[in-house]
NUBANU-992156 format. One record per residue (C-alpha): residue in three letters; x, y, z. Coordinates in Angstrom, 1 decimal. Layout:
residues N
LOKOL type     px     py     pz
LOKOL  ALA      X      Y      Z
...
This chain:
residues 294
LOKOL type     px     py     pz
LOKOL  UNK  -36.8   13.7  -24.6
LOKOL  UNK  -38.5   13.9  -21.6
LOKOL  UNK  -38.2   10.7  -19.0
LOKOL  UNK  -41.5    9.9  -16.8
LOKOL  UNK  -39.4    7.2  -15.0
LOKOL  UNK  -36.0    5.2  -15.9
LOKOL  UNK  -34.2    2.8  -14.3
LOKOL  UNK  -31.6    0.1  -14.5
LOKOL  UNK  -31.7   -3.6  -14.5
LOKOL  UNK  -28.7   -5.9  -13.5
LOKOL  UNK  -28.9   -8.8  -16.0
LOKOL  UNK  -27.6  -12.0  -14.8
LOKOL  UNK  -28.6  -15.6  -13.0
LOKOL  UNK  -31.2  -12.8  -11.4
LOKOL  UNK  -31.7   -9.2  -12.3
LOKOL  UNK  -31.3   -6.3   -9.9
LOKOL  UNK  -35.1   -4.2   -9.7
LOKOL  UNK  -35.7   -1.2  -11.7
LOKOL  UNK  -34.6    1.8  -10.5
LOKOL  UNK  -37.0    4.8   -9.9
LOKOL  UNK  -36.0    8.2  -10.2
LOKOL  UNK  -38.9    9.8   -7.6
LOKOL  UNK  -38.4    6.6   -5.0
LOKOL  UNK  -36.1    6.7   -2.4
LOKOL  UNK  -36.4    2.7   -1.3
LOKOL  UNK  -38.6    0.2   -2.9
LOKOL  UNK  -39.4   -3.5   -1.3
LOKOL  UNK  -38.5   -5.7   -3.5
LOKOL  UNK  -37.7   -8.4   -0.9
LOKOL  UNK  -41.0  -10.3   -1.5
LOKOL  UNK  -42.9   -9.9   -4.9
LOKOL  UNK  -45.4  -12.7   -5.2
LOKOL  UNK  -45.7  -15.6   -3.0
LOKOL  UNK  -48.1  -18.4   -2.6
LOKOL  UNK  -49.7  -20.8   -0.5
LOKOL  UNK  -52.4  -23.2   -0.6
LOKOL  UNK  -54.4  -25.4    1.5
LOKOL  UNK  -54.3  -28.7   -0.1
LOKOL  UNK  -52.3  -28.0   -3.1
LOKOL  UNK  -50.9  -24.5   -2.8
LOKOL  UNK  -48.9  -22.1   -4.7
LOKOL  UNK  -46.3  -19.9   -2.4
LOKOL  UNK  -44.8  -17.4   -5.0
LOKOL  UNK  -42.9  -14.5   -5.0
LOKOL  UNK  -41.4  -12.1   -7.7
LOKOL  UNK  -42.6  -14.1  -11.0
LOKOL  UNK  -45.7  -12.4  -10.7
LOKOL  UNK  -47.3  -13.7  -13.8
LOKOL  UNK  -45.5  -17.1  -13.2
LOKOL  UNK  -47.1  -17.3   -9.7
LOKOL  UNK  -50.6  -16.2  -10.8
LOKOL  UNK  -50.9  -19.3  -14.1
LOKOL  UNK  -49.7  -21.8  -11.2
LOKOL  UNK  -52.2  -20.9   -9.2
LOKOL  UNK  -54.7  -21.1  -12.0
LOKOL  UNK  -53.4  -24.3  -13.1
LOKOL  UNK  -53.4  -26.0   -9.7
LOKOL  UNK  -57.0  -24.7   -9.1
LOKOL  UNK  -58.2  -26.4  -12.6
LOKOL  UNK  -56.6  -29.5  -11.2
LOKOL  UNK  -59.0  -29.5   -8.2
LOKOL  UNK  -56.6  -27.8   -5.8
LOKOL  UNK  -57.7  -25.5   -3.1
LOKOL  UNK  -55.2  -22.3   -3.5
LOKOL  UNK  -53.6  -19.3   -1.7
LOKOL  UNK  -51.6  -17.0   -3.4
LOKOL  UNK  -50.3  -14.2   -1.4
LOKOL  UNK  -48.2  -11.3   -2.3
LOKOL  UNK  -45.8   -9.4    0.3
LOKOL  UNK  -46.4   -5.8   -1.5
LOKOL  UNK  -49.4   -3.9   -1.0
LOKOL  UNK  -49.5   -3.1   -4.5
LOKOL  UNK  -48.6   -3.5   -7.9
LOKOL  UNK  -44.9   -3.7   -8.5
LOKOL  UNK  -44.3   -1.3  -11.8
LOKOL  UNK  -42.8   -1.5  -14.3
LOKOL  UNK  -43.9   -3.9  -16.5
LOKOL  UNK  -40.1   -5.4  -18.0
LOKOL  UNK  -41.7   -7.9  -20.3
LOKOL  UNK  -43.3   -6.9  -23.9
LOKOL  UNK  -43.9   -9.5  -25.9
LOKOL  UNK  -45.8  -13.2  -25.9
LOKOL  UNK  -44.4  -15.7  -27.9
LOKOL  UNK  -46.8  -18.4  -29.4
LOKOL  UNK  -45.8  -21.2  -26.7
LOKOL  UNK  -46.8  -18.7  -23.8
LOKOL  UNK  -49.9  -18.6  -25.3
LOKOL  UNK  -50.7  -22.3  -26.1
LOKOL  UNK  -50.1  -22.9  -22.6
LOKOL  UNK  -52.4  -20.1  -21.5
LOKOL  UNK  -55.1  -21.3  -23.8
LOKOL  UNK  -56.4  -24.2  -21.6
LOKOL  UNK  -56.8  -21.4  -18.8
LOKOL  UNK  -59.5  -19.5  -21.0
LOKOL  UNK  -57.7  -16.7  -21.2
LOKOL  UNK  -56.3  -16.0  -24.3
LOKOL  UNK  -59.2  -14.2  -26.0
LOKOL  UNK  -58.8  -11.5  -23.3
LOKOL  UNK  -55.0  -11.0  -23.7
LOKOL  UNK  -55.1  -11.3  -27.8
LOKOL  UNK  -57.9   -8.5  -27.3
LOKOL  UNK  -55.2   -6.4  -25.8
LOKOL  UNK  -51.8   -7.5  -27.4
LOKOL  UNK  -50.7   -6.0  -30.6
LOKOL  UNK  -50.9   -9.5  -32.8
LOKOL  UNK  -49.2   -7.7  -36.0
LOKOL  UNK  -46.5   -5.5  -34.8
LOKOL  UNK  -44.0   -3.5  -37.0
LOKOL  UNK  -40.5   -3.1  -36.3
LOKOL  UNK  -37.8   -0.8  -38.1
LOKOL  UNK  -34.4   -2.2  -37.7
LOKOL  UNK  -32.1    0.1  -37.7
LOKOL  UNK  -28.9   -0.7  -39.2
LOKOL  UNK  -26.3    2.6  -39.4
LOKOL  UNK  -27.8    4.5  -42.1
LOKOL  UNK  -30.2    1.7  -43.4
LOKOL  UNK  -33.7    1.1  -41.7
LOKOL  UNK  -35.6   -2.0  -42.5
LOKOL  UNK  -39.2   -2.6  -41.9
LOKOL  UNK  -40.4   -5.4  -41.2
LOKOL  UNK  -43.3   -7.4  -39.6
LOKOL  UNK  -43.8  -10.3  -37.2
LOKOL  UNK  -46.8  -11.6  -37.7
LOKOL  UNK  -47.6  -14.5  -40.0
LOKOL  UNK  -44.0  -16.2  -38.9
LOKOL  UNK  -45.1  -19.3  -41.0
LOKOL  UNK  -46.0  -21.4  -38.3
LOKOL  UNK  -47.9  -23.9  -39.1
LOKOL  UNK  -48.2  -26.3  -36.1
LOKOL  UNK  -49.8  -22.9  -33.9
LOKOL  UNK  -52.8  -21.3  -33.7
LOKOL  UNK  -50.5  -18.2  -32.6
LOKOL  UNK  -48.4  -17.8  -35.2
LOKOL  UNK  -47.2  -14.2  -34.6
LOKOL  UNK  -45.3  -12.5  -31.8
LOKOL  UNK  -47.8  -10.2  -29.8
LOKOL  UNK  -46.6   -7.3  -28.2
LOKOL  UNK  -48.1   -6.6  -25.0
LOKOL  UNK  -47.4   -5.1  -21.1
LOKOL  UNK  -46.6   -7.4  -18.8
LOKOL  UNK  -48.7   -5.2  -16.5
LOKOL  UNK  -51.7   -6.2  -19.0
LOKOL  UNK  -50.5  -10.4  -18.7
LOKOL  UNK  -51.5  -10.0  -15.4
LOKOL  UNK  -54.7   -8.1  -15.2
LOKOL  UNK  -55.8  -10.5  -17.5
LOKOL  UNK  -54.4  -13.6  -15.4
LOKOL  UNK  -55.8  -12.1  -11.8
LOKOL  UNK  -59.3  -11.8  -13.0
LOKOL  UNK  -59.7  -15.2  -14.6
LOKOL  UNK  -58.0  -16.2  -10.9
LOKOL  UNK  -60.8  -13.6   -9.2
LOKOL  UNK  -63.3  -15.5  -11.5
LOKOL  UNK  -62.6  -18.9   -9.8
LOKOL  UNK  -63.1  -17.4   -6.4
LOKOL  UNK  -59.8  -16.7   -5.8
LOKOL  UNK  -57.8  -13.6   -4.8
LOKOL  UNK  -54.3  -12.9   -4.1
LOKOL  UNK  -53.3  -11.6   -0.8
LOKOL  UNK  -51.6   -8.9   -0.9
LOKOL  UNK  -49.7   -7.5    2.3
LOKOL  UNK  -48.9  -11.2    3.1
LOKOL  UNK  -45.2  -12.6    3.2
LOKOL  UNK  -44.6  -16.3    3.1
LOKOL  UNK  -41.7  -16.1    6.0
LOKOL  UNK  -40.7  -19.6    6.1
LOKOL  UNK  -41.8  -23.3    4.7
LOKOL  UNK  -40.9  -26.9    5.7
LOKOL  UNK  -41.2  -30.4    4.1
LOKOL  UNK  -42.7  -32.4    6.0
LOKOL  UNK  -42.2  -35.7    4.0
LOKOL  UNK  -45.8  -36.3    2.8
LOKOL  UNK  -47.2  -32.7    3.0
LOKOL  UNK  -45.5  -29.3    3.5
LOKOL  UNK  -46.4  -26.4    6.3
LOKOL  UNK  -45.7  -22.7    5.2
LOKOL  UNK  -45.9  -19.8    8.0
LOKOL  UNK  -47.4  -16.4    6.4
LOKOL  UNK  -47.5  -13.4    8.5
LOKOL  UNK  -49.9  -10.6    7.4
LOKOL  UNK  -51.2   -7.3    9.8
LOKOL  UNK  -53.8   -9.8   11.1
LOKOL  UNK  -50.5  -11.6   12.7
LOKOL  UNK  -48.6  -15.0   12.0
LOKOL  UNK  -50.1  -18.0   10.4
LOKOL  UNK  -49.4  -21.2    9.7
LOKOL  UNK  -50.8  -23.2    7.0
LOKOL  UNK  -50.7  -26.8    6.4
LOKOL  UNK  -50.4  -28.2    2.4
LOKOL  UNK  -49.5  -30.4    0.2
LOKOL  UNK  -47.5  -28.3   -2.0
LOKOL  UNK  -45.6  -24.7   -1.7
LOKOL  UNK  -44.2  -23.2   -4.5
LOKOL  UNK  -42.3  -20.5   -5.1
LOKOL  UNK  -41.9  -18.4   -8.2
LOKOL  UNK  -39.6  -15.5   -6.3
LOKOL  UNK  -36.0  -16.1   -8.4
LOKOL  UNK  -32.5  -16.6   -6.8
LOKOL  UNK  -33.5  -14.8   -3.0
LOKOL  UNK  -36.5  -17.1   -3.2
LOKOL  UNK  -37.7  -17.8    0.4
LOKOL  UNK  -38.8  -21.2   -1.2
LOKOL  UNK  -35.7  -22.1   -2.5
LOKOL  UNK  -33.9  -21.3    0.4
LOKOL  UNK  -36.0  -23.4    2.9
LOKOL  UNK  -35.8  -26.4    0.2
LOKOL  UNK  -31.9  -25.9    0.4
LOKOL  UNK  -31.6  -25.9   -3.4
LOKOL  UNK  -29.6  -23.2   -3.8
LOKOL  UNK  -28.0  -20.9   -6.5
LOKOL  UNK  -25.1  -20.6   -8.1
LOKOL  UNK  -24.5  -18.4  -11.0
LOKOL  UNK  -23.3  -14.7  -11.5
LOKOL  UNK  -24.1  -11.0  -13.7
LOKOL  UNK  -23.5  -10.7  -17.2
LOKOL  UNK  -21.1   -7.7  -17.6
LOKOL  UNK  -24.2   -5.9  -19.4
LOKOL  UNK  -26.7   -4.1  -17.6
LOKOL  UNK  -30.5   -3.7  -19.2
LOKOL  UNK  -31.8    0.2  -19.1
LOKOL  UNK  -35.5    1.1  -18.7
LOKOL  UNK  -37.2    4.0  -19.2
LOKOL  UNK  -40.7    5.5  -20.3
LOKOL  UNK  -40.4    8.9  -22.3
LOKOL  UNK  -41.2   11.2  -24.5
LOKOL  UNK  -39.3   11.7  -28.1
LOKOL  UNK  -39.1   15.1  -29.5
LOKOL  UNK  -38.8   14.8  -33.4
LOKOL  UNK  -39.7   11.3  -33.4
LOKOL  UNK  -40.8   11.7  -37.6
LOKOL  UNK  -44.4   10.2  -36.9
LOKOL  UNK  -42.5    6.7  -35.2
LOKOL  UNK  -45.7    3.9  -34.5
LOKOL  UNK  -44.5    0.5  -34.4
LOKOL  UNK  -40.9   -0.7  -32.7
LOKOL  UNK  -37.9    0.9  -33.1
LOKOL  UNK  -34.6   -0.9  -32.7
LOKOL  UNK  -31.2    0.2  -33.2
LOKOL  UNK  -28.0   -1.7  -33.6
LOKOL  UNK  -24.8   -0.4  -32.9
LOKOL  UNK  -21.5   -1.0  -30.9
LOKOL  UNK  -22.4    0.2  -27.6
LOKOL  UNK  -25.1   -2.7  -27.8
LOKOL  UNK  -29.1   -2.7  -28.8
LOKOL  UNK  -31.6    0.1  -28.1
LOKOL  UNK  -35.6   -0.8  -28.2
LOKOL  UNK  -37.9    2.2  -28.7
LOKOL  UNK  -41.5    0.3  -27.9
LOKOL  UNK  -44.7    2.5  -28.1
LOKOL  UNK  -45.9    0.6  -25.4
LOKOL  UNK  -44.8    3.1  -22.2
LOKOL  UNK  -46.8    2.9  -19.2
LOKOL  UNK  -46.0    6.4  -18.3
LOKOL  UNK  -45.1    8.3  -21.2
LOKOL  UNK  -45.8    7.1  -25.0
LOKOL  UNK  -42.1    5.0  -25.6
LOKOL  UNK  -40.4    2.3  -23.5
LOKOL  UNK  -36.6    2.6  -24.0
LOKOL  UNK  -34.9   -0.6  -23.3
LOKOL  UNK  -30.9   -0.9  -24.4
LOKOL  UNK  -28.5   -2.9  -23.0
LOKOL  UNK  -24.8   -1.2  -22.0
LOKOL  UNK  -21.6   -2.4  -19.9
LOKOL  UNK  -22.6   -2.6  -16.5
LOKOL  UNK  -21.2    0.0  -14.2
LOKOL  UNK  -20.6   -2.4  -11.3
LOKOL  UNK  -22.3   -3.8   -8.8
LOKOL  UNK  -24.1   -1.2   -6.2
LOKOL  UNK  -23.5   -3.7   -3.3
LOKOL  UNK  -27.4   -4.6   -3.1
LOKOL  UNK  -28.6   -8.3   -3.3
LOKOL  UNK  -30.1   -9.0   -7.1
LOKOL  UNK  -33.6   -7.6   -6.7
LOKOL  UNK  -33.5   -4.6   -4.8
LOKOL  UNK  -33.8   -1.7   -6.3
LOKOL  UNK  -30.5    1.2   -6.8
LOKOL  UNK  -29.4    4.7   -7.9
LOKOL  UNK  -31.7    6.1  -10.9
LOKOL  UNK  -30.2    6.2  -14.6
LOKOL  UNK  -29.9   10.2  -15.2
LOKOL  UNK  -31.8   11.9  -18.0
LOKOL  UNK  -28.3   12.9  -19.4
LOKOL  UNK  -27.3    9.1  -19.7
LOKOL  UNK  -30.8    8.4  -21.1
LOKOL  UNK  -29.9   10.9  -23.7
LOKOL  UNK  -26.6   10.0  -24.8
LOKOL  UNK  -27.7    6.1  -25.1
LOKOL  UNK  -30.4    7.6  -27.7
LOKOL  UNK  -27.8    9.9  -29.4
LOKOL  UNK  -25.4    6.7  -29.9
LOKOL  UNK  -28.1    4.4  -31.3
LOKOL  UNK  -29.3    7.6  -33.7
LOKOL  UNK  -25.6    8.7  -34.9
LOKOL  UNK  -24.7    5.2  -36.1
């Protein structure tokens, strides 16, 4: 087993970042963020969230901004598949035939049960009220090519190095202050929204606050390489007492994405979002020895 990258996710009312092994300090303070001139998008963190609002608002004859604190993409991708009612809504947005042209629209899965592995497939869920009646595997990375370009196609771009500091209602229109390395900004709309989780900017300024707390699991992340994997192609999930392990062939840095879920080790004293210690290779390991001795 060799990891490229692993990291650790806090689950909960809002999930601490992924956890790089290489990376001393990652920004995740400000993920995507929006604004707009007459109806505007301010978004932050729901990255492919932000992007369909945006799309959706321009179709709706809305002048847009989106803008993005981070200078680039924010890796790794932590959702895999589409389910059928993401893409019904997508559909209207014309692009669909671009992400079923990347997606995996009949993928296999081998359940494994202690000794017993069962194969099974989830396409054709007998559907009949969908066009999309399958699960589609598919990087979340990929969702958002896919969703920036038919946004670049409109004429719009997302604004990346650009943080939505502050916004204000204003009754019958909104104003949002950006600041960028050009300087400070401030933008008059009708409309800010915010797609950046429970540190939202947005949500703070609207003073709707958030109130929950973590689960007492943690999520694990990590793209590898399997030695004796016995020819493995489609999904792999295990089963067991220690909680679930995912084998996807669908890593962005190696060939697998491991995903299993374990008891969280306590809170690292960061906010939810920012990013903490690395998962060592030797936990990686033993998580895939559990799942495979069961």
């Amino acid at each position: 087993m060799c990891p490229w990258w692993c990291g650790r996710w806090r689950t909960g009312a809002g999930r601490r970042g992924p956890l790089w092994p290489e990376v001393a300090s990652v920004d995740t303070s400000g993920t995507l963020q929006a604004a707009a001139v007459q109806a505007l998008a301010a978004v932050r963190f729901g990255r492919s969230l932000s992007i369909t609002l945006a799309l959706q608002a321009h179709d709706h004859g809305a002048r847009v901004r989106i803008v993005e604190r981070r200078l680039g993409a924010f890796r790794p991708s932590r959702a895999l598949i589409l389910h059928p009612r993401t893409l019904e809504v997508l559909r209207p947005l014309g692009v669909t035939d671009a992400l079923l042209e990347l997606a995996d629209t009949a993928p296999t899965v081998g359940l494994h049960l202690g000794s017993r592995v069962v194969e099974t497939g989830l396409a054709d869920l007998a559907l009949p009220d969908t066009a999309f009646p399958h699960l589609s595997l598919m990087r979340q990375t990929d969702v958002e090519k896919v969703l920036a370009q038919a946004l670049a196609d409109r004429g719009v771009t997302v604004e990346r190095g650009t943080e939505l500091v502050t916004a204000r209602d204003e009754r019958h229109s909104a104003r949002a202050v950006l600041r960028s390395q050009q300087g400070t900004e401030e933008v008059r709309c009708l409309f800010v929204g915010g797609c950046d989780g429970p540190a939202s900017t947005v949500r703070a300024c609207a003073g709707i606050g958030w109130h929950g707390r973590p689960y007492t699991e943690e999520v694990v992340l990590a793209d590898l390489e399997l030695t004796g994997d016995s020819g493995r192609s489609g999904a792999q999930v295990f089963a067991g007492r220690q909680g679930l392990l995912f084998l996807f062939p669908l890593g962005e840095q190696a060939t697998w994405r491991l995903l299993a879920t374990r008891a969280s080790t306590g809170g690292s004293g960061l906010e939810f979002g920012q990013p903490g210690p690395a998962v060592p290779c030797a936990d990686l390991q033993q998580l895939l020895s559990l799942s495979l001795s069961l």
